[in-house]
GUMAR-505855 format. One record per residue (C-alpha): residue in one letter; x, y, z; residue number from 1. Coordinates in Angstrom, 1 decimal. Layout:
N
["A" [X Y Z] NUM]
...
//
This chain:
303
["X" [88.0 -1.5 106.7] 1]
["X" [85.4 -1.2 104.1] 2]
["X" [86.8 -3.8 100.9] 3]
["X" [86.4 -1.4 97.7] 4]
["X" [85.5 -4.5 95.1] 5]
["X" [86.7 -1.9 92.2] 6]
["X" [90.4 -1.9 93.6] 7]
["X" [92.5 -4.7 91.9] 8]
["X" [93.8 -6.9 95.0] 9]
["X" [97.5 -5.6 94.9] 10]
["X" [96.1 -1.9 95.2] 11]
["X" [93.7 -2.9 98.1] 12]
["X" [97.0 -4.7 99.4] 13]
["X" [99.2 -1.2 99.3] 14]
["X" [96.7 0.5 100.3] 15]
["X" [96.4 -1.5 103.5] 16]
["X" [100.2 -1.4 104.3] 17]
["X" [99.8 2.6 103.8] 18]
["X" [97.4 2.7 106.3] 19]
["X" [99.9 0.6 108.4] 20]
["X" [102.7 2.4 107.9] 21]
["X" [101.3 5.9 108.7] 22]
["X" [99.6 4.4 111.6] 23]
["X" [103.2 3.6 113.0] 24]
["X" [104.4 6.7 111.7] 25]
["X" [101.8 8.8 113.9] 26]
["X" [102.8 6.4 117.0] 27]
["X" [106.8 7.0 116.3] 28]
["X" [106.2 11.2 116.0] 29]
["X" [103.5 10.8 119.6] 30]
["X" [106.9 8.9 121.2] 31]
["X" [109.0 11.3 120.1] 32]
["X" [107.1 14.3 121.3] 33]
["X" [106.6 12.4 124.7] 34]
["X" [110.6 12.0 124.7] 35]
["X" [111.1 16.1 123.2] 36]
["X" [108.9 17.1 126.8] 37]
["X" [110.9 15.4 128.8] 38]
["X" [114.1 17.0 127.3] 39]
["X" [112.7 20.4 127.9] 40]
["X" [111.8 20.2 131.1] 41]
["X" [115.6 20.5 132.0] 42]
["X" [117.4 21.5 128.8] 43]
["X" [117.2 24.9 127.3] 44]
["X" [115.2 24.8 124.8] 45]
["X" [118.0 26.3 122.0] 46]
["X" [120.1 23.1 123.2] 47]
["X" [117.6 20.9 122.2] 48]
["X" [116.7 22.3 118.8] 49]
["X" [120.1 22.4 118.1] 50]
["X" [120.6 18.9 119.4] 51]
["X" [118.1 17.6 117.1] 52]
["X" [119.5 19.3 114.0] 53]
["X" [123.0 18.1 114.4] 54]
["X" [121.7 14.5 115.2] 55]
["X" [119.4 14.9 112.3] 56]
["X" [121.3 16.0 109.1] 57]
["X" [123.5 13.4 108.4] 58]
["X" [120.8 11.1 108.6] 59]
["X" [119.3 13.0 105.3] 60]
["X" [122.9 13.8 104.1] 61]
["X" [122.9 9.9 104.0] 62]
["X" [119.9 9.5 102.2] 63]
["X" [120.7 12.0 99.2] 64]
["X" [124.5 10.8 98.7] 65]
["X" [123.0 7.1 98.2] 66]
["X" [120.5 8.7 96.2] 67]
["X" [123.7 10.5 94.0] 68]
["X" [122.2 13.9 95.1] 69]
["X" [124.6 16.5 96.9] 70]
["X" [123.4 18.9 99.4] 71]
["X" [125.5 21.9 99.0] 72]
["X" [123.6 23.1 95.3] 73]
["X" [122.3 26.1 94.4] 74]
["X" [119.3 24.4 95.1] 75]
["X" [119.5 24.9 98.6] 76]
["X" [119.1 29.0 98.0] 77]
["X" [116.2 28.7 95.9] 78]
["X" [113.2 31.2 97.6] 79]
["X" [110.8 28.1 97.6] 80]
["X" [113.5 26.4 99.7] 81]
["X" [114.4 29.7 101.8] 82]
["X" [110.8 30.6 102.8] 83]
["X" [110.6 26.5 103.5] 84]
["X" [113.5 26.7 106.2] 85]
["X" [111.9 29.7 108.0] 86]
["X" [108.6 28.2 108.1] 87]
["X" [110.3 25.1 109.2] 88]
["X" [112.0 27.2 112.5] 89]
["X" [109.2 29.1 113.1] 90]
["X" [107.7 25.5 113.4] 91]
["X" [110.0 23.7 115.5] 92]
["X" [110.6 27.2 117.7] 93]
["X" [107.4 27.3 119.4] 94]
["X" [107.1 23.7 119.2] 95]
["X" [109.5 22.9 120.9] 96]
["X" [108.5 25.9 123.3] 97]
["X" [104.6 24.4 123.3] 98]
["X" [105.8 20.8 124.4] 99]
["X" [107.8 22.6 127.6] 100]
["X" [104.7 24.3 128.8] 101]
["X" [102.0 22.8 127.6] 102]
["X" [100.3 19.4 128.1] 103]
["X" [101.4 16.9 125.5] 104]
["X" [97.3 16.3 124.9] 105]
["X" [96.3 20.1 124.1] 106]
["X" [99.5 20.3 121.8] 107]
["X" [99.0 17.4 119.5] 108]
["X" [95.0 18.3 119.4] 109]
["X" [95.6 21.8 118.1] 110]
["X" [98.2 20.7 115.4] 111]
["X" [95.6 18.6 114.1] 112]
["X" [94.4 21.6 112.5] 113]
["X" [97.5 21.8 110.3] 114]
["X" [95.7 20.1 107.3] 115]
["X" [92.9 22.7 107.6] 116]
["X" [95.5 25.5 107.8] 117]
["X" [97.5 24.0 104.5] 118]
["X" [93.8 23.5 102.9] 119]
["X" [93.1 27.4 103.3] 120]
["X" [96.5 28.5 102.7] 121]
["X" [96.5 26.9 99.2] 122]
["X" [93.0 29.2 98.3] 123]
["X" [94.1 32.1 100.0] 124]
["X" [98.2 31.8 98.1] 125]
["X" [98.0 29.2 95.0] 126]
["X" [94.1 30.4 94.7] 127]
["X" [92.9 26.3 94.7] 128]
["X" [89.5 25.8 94.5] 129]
["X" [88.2 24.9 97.9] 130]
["X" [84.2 24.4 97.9] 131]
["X" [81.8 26.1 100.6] 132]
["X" [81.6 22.7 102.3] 133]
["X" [85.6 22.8 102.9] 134]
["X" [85.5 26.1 103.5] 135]
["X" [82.6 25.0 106.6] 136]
["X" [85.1 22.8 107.5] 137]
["X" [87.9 24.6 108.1] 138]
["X" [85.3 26.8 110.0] 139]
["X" [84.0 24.1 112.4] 140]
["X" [88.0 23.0 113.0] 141]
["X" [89.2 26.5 114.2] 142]
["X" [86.2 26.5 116.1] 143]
["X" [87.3 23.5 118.1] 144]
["X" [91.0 25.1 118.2] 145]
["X" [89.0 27.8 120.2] 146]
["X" [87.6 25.1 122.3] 147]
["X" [90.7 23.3 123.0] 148]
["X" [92.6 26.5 123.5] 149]
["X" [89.4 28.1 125.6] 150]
["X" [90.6 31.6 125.5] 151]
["X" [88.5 33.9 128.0] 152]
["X" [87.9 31.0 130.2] 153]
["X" [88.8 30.6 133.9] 154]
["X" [91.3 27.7 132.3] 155]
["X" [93.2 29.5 129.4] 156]
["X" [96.6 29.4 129.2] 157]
["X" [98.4 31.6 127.0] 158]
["X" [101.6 29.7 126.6] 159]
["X" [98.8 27.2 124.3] 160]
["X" [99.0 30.1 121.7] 161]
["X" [102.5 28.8 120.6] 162]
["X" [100.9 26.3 119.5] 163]
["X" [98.8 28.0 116.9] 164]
["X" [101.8 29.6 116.3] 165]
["X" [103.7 26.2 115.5] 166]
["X" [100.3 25.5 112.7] 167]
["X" [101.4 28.7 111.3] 168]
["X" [105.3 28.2 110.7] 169]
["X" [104.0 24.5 109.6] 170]
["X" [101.8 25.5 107.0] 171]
["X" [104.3 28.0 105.7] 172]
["X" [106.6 25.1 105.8] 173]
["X" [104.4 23.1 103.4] 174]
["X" [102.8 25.4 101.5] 175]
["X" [106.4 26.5 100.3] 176]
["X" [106.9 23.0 99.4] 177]
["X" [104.7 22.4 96.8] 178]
["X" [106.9 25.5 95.3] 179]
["X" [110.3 23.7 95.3] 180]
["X" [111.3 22.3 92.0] 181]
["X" [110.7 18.6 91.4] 182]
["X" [113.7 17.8 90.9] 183]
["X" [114.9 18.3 94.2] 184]
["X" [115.0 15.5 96.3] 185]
["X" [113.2 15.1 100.0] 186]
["X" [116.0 13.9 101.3] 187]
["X" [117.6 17.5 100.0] 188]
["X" [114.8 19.2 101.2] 189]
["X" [115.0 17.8 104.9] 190]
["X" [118.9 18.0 105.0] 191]
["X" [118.2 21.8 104.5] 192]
["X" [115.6 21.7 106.7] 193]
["X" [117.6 20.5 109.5] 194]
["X" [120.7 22.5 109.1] 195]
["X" [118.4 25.6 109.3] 196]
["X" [116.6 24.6 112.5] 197]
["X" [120.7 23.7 113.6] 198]
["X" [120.9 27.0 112.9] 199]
["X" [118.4 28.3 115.1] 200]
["X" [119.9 26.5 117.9] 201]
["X" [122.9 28.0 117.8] 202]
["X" [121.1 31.7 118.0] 203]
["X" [118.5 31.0 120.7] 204]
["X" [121.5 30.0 122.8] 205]
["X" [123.5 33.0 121.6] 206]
["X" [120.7 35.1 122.8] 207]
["X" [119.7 32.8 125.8] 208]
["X" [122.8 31.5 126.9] 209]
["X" [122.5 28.5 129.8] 210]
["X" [124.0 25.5 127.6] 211]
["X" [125.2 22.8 129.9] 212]
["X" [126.8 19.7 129.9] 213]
["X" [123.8 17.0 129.0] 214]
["X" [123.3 13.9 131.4] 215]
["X" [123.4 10.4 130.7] 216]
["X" [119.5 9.9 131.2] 217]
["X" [119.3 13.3 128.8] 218]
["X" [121.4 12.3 126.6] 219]
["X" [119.2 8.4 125.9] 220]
["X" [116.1 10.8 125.9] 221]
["X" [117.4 13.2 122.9] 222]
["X" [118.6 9.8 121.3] 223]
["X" [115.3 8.6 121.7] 224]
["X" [113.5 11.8 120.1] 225]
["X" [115.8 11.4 117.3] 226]
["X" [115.5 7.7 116.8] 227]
["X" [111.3 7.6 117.1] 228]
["X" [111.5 11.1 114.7] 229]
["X" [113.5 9.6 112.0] 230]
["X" [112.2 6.7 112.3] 231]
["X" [108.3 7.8 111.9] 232]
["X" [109.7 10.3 109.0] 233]
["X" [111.1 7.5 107.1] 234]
["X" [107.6 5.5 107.8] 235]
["X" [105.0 8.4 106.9] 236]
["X" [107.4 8.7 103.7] 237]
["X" [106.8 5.1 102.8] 238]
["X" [102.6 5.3 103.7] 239]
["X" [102.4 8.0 101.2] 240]
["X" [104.4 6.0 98.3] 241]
["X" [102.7 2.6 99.2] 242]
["X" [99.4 3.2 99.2] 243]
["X" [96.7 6.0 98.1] 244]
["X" [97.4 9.7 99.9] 245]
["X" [93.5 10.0 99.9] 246]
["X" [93.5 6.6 101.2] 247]
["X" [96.2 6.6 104.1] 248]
["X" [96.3 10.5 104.8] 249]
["X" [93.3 10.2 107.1] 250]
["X" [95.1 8.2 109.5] 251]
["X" [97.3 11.0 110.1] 252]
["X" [94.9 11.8 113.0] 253]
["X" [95.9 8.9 115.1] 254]
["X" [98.8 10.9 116.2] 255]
["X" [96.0 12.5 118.7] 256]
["X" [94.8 9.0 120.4] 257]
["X" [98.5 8.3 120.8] 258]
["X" [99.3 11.8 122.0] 259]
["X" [96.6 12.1 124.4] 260]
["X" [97.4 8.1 125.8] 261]
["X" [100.9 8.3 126.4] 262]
["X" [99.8 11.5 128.2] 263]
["X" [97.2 9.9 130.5] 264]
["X" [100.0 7.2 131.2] 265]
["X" [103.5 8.8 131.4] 266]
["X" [102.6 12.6 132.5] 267]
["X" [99.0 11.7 134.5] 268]
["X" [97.2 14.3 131.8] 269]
["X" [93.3 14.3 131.8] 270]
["X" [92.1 16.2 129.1] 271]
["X" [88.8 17.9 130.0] 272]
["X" [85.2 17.7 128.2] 273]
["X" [86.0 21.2 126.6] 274]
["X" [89.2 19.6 125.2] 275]
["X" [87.9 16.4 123.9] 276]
["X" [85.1 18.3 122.5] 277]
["X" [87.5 20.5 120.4] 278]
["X" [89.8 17.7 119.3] 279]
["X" [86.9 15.9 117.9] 280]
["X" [85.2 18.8 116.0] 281]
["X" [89.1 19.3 114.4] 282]
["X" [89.3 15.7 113.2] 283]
["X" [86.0 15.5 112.5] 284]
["X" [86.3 18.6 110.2] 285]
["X" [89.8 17.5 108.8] 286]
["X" [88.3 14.0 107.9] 287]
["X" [85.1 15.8 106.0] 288]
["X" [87.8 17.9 104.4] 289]
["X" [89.5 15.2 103.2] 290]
["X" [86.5 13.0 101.7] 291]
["X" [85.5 16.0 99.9] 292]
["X" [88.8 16.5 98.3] 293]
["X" [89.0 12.7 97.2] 294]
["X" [85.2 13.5 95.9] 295]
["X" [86.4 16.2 93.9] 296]
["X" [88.9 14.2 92.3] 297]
["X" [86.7 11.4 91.7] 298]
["X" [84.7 13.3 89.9] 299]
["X" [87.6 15.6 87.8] 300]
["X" [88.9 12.1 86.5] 301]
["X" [85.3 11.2 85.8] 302]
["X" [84.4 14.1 83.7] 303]
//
């Protein structure tokens, strides 16, 4: 890492753990995909979601009563908060549909593009000023969506279009976000989260039907998603209040080389050329994307 002399040592020093702890958060989340694809491939899916969401909430619960903040508020009907929660099972829908069909690899190279996606959102629904460079960026990074996904070649698989779809409900999902009133909590805001995406369990499997009585070796592998989730929320959570966003947010795209390695080791994935072409051009782009942002800021506090 490149020592910035201008940084006082305890900022270097935060910024350092940052990059640390989001670093470990993007190994936790490529675990707990790696544990969510093993689940689906004999769990239906609506069992899973809703698995995840009733494991899930009192976690948050916990968080906001120590924090003195209820859950049940008026808060939780606010439209910021409403579109939020159908963003967020949109999301975790074809996720969760994406991880069952499609390798590990290809899924955690297109969400990549979910900074991009929240980048073009902001212009095109908070009208943010995004440069023509960014703008070339996002450019470039759908263009290696298209090469990951390869659509029109001998090798396309349609089920990867859930995952584009999963970058849509995502960037709904955060977009929304910045809308929610600052005085809500995250805590609040994932509790709600949570007990929507419960929600959406329950009504895939009232449409779906096939729930079944979970196995021992399920059961550790659902415990295991919701242990390696929580844990890497509670981590990228930390990165973000320790040190710089513009500083640690980059390393957000390690979740890839962790993706794509535990699939080479536990599921015997090889990514092709075409595929590791595409993932590069994406975190190339989001990288550029992001040292122009921290540019642009630079330079507002300058002037």
């Amino acid at each position: 890492m490149i020592r910035d002399e201008t940084l006082r040592p305890d900022t270097q020093r935060d910024n350092l753990t940052g990059i640390l702890l989001m670093l470990g958060a993007m190994a936790l989340f490529a675990v707990e995909d790696l544990f969510l694809k093993w689940a689906a491939a004999g769990l239906p899916l609506g069992q899973i979601i809703l698995i995840s969401g009733v494991l899930g909430v009192p976690v948050f619960v916990l968080m906001a009563w120590r924090t003195g903040r209820r859950i049940l508020t008026k808060d939780a009907l606010h439209p910021a908060v409403i579109a939020r929660n159908i963003g967020e099972m949109i999301g975790t829908a074809s996720f969760v549909a994406a991880l069952a069909v499609v390798p590990l690899g290809t899924v955690a190279a297109v969400l990549q593009a979910m900074p991009l996606a929240v980048t073009m959102g902001a212009a095109l629904v908070f009208g943010e000023k995004v440069g023509w460079r960014r703008w070339t960026a996002i450019t470039v990074g759908f263009a290696g969506v298209l090469l990951v996904v390869q659509p029109g070649a001998d090798g396309f698989r349609p089920e990867a279009l859930l995952v584009l779809v999963t970058v849509a409900g995502m960037t709904i999902r955060d977009l929304a976000s910045r809308a929610i009133p600052r005085h809500v909590t995250t805590a609040q805001v994932s509790a709600w989260g949570l007990m929507a995406v419960t929600v959406l369990g329950v009504g895939m499997l009232g449409i779906t039907g096939g729930a079944r009585g979970v196995t021992g070796p399920e059961a550790l592998i659902l415990l295991g998603a919701v242990i390696f989730g929580t844990s890497g929320y509670w981590a990228v959570t930390a990165a973000t209040r320790t040190g710089e966003v513009a500083v640690v947010a980059p390393f957000r795209y390690a979740r890839l080389v962790f993706s794509m390695a535990l699939g080479v080791i536990f599921l015997a994935e090889r990514p092709d050329t075409l595929t590791l072409l595409g993932a590069g051009l994406i975190v190339g782009s989001g990288l550029y994307a992001f040292a122009r942002e921290r540019a642009r800021k630079r330079a507002s506090h300058a002037g």
